[in-house]
C-alpha positions in Angstrom: -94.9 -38.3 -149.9 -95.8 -34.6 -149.6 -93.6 -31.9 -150.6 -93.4 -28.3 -148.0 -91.9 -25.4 -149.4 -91.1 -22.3 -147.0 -92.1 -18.8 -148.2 -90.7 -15.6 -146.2 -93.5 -12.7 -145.9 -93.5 -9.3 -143.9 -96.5 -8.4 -141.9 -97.3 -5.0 -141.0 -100.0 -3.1 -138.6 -100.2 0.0 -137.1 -101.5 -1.5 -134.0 -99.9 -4.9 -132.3 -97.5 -7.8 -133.3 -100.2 -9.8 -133.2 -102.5 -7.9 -135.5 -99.6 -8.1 -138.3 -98.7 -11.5 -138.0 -102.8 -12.0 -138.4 -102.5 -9.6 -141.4 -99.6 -11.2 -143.3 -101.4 -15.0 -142.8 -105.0 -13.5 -144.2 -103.0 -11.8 -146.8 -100.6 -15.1 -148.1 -104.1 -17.0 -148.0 -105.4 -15.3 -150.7 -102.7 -16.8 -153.1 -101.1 -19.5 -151.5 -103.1 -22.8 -150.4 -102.6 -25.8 -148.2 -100.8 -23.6 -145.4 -99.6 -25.9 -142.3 -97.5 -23.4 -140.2 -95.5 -20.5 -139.9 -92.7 -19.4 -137.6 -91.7 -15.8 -136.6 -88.3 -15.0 -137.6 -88.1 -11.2 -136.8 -90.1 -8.5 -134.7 -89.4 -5.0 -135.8 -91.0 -1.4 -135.3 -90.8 2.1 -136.8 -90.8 4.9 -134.1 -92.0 8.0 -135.4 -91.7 11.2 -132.7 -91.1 8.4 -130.1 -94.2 6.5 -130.4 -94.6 3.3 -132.2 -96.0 3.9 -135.5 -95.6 0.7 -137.6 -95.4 -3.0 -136.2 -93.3 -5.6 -138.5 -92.7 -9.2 -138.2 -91.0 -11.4 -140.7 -92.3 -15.2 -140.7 -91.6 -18.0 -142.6 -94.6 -19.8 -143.6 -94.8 -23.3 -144.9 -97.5 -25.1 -147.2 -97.6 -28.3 -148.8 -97.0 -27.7 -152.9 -99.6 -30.2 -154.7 
């Protein structure tokens, strides 16, 4: 039987959503091993002089603990 536990992360790029949900999963792979999904929980952007300047997204990420 395998056991999942769900880790929360923020992502961040000054670019795209996509490009920080990519940074935040190449980031938690460094430490975390076995990963077998994630799930956006929360898109969010800093506006500076009324331009986007930041890109956020909060994920829940899953891996099986060994």
């Amino acid at each position: 039987m395998a056991v999942v536990k769900i880790i929360e992360v923020l992502g961040t790029s000054p670019n795209s959503f996509d490009e920080a949900i990519k940074n935040a999963l190449a980031r938690t792979t460094k430490t975390v091993k076995n990963i077998t999904g994630l799930k956006v929980i929360g898109w969010n952007a800093e506006v500076k002089e009324g331009q986007i300047a930041e890109y956020k997204v909060n994920l829940k990420i899953a891996f099986i603990v060994e």
